[in-house]
C-alpha positions in Angstrom: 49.1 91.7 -46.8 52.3 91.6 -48.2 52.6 88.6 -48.5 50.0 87.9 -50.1 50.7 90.2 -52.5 54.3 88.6 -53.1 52.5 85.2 -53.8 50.2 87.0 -56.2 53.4 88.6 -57.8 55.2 85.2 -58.5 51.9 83.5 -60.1 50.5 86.2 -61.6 53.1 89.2 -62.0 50.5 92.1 -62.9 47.7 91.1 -60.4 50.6 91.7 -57.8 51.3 95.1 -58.9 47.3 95.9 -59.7 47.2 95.0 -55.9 49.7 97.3 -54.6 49.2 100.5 -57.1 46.5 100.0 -59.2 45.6 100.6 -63.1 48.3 102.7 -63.7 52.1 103.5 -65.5 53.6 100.3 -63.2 50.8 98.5 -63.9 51.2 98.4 -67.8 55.0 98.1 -67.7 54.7 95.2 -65.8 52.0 93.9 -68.6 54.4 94.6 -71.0 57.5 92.8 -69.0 55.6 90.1 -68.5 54.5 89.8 -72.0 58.3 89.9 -73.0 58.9 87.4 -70.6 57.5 85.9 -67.2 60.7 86.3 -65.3 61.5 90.1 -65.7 57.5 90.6 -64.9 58.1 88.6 -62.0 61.4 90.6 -60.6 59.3 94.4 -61.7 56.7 93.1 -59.6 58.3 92.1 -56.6 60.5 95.7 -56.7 57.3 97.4 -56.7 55.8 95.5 -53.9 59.2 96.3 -52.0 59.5 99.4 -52.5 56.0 100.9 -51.0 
């Protein structure tokens, strides 16, 4: 499931988090990074993935 979550996480940086946490504070941050820019959404994404 992972992995599927990584993949997620590269294409589409919140839907990766949504997966693994839900609507909530990482959720919005990683709106927000990837707003600013896709590649910190990507990396915030994959930390949060790796990290559960």
């Amino acid at each position: 499931m992972d992995l599927i979550r990584i993949i997620c996480a590269i294409f589409i940086p919140p839907l990766g988090v949504f997966l693994q946490v839900g609507i909530g504070a990482d959720f919005w941050i990683n709106i927000l990074l990837t707003l600013l820019g896709y590649i910190p959404g990507v990396v915030h994404a994959i930390w949060v993935i790796a990290k559960k």
